[in-house]
TIMARBA-806734 format. One record per residue (C-alpha): residue number from 1; residue in three letters; x negated, y, z. Coordinates in pm, whole numbers, padded with zeros to 5 digits, always signed. Example, Ala and Ser with C-alpha at 12.3 -4.5 7.8 and 13.67 -1.06 7.14 Angstrom:
# residues 2
{1,"Ala",{-01230,-00450,+00780}}
{2,"Ser",{-01367,-00106,+00714}}
***
This chain:
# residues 310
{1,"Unk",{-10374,+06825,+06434}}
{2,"Unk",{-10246,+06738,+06761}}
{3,"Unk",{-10047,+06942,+07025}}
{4,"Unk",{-10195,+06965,+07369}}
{5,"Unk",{-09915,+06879,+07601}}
{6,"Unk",{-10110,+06751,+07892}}
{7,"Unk",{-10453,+06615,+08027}}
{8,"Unk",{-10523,+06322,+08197}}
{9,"Unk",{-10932,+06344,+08287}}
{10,"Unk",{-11127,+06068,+08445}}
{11,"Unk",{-11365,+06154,+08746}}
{12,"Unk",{-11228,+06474,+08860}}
{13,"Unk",{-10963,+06331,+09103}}
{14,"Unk",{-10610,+06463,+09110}}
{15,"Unk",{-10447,+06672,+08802}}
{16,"Unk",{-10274,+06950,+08937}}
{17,"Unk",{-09995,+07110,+08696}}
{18,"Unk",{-09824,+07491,+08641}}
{19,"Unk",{-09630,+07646,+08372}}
{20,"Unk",{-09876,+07607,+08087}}
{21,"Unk",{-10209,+07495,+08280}}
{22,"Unk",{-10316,+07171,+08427}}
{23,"Unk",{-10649,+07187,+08642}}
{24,"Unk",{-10873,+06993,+08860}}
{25,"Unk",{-11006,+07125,+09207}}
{26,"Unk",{-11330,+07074,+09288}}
{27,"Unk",{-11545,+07146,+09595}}
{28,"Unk",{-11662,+07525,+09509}}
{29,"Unk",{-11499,+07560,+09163}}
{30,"Unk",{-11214,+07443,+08958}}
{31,"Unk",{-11143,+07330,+08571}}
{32,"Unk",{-10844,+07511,+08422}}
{33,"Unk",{-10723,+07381,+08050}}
{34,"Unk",{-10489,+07571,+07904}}
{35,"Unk",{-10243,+07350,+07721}}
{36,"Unk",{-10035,+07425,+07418}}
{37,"Unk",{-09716,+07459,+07682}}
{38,"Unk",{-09485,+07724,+07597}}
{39,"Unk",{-09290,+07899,+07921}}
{40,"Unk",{-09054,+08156,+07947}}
{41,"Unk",{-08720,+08236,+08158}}
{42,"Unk",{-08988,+08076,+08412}}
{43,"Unk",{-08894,+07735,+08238}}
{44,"Unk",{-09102,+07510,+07953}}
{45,"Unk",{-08979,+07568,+07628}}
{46,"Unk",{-09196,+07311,+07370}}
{47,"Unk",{-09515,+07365,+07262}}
{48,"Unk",{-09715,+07570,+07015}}
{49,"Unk",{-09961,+07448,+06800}}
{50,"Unk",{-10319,+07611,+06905}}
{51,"Unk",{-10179,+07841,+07170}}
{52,"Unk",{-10400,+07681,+07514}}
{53,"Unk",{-10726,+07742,+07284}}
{54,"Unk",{-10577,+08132,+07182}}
{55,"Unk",{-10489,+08194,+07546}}
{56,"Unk",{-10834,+08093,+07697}}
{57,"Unk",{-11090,+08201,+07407}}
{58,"Unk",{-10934,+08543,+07456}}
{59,"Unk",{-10887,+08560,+07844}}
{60,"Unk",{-11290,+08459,+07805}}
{61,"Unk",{-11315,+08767,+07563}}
{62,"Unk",{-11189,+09008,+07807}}
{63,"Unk",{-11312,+08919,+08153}}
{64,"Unk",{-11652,+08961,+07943}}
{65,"Unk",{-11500,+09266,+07841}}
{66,"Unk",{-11397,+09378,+08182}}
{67,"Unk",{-11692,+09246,+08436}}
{68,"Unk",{-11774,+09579,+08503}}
{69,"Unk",{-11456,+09716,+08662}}
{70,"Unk",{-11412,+09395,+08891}}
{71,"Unk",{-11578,+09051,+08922}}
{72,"Unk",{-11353,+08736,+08766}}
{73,"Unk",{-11372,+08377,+08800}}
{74,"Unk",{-11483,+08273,+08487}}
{75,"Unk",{-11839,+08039,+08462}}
{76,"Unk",{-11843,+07906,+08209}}
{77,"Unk",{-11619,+07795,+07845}}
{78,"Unk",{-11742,+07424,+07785}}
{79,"Unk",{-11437,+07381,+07538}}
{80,"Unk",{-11161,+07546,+07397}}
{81,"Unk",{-10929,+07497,+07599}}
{82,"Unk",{-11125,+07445,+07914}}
{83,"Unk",{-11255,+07717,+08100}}
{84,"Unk",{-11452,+07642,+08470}}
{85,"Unk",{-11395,+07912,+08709}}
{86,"Unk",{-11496,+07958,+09044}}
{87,"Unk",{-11235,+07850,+09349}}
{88,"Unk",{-11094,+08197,+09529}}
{89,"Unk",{-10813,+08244,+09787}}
{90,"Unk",{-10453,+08355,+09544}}
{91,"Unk",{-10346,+08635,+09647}}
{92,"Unk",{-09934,+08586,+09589}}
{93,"Unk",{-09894,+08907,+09429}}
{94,"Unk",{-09867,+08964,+09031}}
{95,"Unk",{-09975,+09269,+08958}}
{96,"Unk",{-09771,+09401,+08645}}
{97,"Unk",{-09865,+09715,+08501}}
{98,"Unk",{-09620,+09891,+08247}}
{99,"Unk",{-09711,+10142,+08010}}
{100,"Unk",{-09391,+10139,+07809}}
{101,"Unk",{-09031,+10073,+07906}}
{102,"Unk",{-08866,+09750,+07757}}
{103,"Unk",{-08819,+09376,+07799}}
{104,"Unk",{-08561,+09123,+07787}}
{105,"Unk",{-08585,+08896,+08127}}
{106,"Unk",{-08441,+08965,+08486}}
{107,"Unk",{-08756,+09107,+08573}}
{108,"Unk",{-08821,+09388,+08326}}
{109,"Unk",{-08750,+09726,+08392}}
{110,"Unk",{-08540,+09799,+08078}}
{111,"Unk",{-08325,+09544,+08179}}
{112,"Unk",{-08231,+09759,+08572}}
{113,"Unk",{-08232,+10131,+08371}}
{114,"Unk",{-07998,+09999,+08129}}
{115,"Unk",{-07718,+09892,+08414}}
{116,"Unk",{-07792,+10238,+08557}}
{117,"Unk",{-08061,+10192,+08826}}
{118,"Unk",{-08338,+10423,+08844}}
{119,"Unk",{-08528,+10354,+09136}}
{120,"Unk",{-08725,+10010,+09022}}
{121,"Unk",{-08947,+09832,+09214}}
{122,"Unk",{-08960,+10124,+09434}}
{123,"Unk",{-09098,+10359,+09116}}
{124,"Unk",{-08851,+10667,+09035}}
{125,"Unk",{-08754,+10654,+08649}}
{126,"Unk",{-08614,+10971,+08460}}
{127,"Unk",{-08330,+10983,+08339}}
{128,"Unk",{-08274,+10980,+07923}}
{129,"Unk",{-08543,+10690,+07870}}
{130,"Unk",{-08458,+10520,+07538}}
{131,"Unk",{-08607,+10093,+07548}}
{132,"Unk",{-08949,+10065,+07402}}
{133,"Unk",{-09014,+10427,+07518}}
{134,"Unk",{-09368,+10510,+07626}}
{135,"Unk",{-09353,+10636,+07986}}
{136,"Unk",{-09555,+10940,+08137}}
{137,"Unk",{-09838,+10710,+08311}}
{138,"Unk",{-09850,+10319,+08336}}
{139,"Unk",{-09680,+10216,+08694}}
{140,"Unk",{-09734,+09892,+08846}}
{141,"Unk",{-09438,+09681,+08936}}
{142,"Unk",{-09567,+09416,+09150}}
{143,"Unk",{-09388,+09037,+09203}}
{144,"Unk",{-09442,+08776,+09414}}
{145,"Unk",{-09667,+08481,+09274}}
{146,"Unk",{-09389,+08198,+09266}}
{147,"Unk",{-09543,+07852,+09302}}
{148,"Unk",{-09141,+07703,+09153}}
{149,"Unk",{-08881,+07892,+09039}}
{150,"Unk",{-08817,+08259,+08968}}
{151,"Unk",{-09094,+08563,+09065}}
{152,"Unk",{-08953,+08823,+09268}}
{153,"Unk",{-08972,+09188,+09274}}
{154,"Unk",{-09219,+09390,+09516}}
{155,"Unk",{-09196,+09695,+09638}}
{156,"Unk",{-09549,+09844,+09772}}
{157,"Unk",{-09290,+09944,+10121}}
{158,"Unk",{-09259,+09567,+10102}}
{159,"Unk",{-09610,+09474,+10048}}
{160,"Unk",{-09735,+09660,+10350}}
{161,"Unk",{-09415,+09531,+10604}}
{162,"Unk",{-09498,+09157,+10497}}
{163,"Unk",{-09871,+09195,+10526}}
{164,"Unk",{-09953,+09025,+10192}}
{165,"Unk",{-10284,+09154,+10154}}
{166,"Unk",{-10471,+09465,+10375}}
{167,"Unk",{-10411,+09782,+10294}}
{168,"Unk",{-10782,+09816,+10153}}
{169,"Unk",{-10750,+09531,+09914}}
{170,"Unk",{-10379,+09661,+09835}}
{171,"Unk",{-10538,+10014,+09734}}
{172,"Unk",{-10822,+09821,+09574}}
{173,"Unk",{-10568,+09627,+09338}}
{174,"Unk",{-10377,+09894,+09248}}
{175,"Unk",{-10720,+10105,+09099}}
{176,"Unk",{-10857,+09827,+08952}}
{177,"Unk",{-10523,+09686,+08771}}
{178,"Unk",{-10472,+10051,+08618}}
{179,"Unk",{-10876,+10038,+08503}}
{180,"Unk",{-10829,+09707,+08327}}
{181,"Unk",{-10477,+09825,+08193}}
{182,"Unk",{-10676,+10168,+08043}}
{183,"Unk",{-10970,+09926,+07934}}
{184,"Unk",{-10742,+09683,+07752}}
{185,"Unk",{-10533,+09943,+07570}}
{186,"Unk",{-10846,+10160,+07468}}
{187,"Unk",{-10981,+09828,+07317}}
{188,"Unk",{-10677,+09754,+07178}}
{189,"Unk",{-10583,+10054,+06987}}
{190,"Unk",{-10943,+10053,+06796}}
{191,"Unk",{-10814,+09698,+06668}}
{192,"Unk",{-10431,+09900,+06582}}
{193,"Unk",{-10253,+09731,+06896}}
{194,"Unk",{-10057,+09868,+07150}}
{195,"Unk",{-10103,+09721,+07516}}
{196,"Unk",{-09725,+09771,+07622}}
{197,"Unk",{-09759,+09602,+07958}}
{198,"Unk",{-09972,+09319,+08118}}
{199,"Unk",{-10003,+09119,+08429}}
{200,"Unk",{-10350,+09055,+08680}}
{201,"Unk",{-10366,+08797,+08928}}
{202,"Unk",{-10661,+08866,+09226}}
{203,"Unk",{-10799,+08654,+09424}}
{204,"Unk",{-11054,+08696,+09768}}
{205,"Unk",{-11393,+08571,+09719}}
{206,"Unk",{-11575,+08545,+10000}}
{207,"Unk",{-11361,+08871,+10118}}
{208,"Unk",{-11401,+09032,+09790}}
{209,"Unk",{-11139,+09116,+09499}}
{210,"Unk",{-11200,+08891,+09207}}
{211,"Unk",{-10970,+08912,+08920}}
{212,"Unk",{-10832,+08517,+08843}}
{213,"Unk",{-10613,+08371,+08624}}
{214,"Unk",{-10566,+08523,+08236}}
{215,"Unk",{-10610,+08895,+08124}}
{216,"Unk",{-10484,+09036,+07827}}
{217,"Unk",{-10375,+08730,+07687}}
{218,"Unk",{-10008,+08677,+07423}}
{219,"Unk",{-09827,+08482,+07710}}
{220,"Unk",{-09896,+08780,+08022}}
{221,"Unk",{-09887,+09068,+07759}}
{222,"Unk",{-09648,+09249,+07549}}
{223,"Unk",{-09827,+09381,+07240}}
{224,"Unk",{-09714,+09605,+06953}}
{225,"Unk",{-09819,+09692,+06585}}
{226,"Unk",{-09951,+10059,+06628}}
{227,"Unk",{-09892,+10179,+06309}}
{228,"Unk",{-09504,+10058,+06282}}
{229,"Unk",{-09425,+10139,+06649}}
{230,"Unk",{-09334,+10510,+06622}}
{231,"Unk",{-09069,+10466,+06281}}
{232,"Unk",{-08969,+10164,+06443}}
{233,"Unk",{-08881,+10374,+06792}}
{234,"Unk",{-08666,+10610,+06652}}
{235,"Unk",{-08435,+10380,+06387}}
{236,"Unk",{-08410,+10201,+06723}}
{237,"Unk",{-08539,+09855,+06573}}
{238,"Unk",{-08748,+09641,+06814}}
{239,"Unk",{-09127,+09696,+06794}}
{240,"Unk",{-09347,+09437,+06549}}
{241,"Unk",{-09461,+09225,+06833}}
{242,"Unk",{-09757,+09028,+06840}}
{243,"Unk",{-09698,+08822,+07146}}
{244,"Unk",{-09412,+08572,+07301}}
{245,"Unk",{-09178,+08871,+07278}}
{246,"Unk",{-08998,+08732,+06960}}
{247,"Unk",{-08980,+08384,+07148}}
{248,"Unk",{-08798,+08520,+07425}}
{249,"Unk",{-08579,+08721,+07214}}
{250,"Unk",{-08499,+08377,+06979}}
{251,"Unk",{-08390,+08169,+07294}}
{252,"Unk",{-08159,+08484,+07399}}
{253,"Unk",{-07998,+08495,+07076}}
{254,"Unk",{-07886,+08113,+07062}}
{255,"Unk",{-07785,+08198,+07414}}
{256,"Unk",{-08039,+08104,+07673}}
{257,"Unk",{-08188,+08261,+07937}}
{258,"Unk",{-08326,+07992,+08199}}
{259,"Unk",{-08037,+07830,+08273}}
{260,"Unk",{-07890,+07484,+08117}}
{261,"Unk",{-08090,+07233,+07874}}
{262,"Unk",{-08226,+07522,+07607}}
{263,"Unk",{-08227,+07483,+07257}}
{264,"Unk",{-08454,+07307,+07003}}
{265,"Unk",{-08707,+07521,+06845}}
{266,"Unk",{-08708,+07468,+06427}}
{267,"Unk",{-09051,+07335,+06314}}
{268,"Unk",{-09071,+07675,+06090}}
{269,"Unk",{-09024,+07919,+06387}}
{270,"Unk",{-09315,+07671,+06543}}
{271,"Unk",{-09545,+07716,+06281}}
{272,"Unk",{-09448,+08093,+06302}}
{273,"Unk",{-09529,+08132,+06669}}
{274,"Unk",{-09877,+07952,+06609}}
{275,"Unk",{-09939,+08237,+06358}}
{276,"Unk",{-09873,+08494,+06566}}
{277,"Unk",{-10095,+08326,+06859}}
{278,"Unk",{-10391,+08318,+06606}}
{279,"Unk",{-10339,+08679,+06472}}
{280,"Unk",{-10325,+08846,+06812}}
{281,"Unk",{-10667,+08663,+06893}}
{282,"Unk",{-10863,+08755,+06527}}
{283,"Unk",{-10683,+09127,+06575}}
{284,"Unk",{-10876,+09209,+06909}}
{285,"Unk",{-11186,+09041,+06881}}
{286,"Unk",{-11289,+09065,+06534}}
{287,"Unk",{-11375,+08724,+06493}}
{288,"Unk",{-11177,+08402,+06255}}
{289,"Unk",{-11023,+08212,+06499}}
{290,"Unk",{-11113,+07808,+06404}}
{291,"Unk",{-10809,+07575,+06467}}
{292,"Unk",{-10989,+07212,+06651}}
{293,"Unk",{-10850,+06960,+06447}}
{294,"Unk",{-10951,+06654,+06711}}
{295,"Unk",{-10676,+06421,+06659}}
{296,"Unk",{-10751,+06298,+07064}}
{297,"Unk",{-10785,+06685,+07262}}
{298,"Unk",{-10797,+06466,+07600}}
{299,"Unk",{-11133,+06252,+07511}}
{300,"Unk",{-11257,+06548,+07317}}
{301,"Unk",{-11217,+06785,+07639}}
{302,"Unk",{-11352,+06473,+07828}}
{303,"Unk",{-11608,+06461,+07597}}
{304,"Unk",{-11721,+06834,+07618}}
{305,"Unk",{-11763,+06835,+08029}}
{306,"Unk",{-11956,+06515,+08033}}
{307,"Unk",{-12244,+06586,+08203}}
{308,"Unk",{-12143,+06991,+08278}}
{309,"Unk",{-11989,+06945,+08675}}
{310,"Unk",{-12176,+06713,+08910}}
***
């Protein structure tokens, strides 16, 4: 079985790269393959063995899933770890939307109420939250949409001064990332998940919001075992995580955090990771996911848009 790390495809002009996607442009549309990249502290970490085919089988699952609460990009899934999308205008604003408070990185909330802040990304916190607490409502706590480097925090004061987007299509974002987030988590907690927090990247299609990227996905979602959260809460353990929580949490302990040349994964905590990729996917959608064994992913990806984009 062979990892993913990269593409190189003939007749589709220049390969364009990000943290765990390459992808062609083409006149009105654009190919997106996810590889089997990990990322994290914003840097690549190795790869994980069927994670590109996890990340887009699902993200196709729920912007099927999700169509009715705002148009996406997706057109079509010719292979799985190809997915052709239509070509929108980024909007350089990640919309994260928390429903519980926790994380690890310089960008989660836990991480500012722990040092004793309380007003976060411009959202007022109580005081007496405990990490992995569920909060009153989901908030959104928006970042910038860094091409290199580090995402920053927003502030919705900040959003307006700088003129990102309109103020229509910044009050249109904000309803429709909460919608999704309810969507996802009701969907989620039928399959015994919780949806802790999420991102949603937007894009303008011919002036109108269209949801891009990934949704819902291991790699821009925390999610938790239901059933174990609540016993797990109060002995003050970490939630069972079903997402790249635990790989974040395994660089910080053999001290990394983004900075320096980071550690070696084991081949067992590998294997471990691809388990969890695979579980997440068969958990929400019901279905046995089926691991490609190609031993050549580039001609096989080749293979499978022959003849799809003229």
């Amino acid at each position: 079985m062979s990892i993913l790390k990269t593409v190189n495809l003939k007749g589709f002009g220049k390969r364009h790269s990000g943290k765990v996607r390459d992808f062609y442009i083409l006149t009105d549309k654009r190919i997106l393959i996810a590889t089997d990249r990990i990322s994290a502290f914003d840097r690549n970490l190795g790869y994980i063995p069927q994670k590109g085919a996890v990340l887009n089988l699902l993200a196709a699952f729920w912007f099927k899933k999700t169509k009715d609460i705002v148009s996406n990009h997706l057109i079509s899934v010719p292979d799985p770890n190809v997915s052709i999308v239509k070509n929108a205008k980024l909007i350089p604003i990640e919309m994260v939307v928390r429903g519980y408070i926790t994380g690890v990185t310089n960008t989660s909330i836990w991480g500012s109420y722990e040092k004793g802040e309380r007003l976060i990304y411009g959202v007022k916190f109580p005081e007496g939250l405990r990490k992995n607490q569920k909060l009153l409502k989901p908030v959104i706590t928006p970042t910038t949409k860094a091409e290199i480097g580090h995402d920053e925090r927003l502030t919705e004061k900040e959003i307006r001064q700088r003129r990102i987007v309109s103020p229509k299509i910044w009050q249109e974002m904000k309803k429709v990332a909460l919608a999704l987030f309810e969507r996802g988590s009701k969907i989620c907690e039928k399959a015994g998940i919780i949806l802790v927090d999420t991102k949603y990247e937007f894009g303008l299609l011919d002036g109108k919001l269209i949801l891009i990227d990934e949704i819902h996905t291991p790699d821009s979602s925390r999610y938790w075992i239901k059933k174990t959260y609540q016993k797990k809460f109060l002995s003050g353990e970490e939630p069972e995580s079903y997402d790249k929580e635990p790989l974040r949490i395994w660089f910080k302990e053999h001290g990394y955090t983004g900075h320096g040349k980071p550690p070696k994964m084991p081949p067992a905590f590998v294997a471990k990771m691809s388990r969890l990729y695979i579980a997440i996917y068969e958990k929400i959608t019901g279905k046995k996911f089926i691991p490609n064994r190609s031993k050549n992913v580039n001609k096989r990806i080749q293979d499978n848009l022959h003849g799809i984009i003229s």
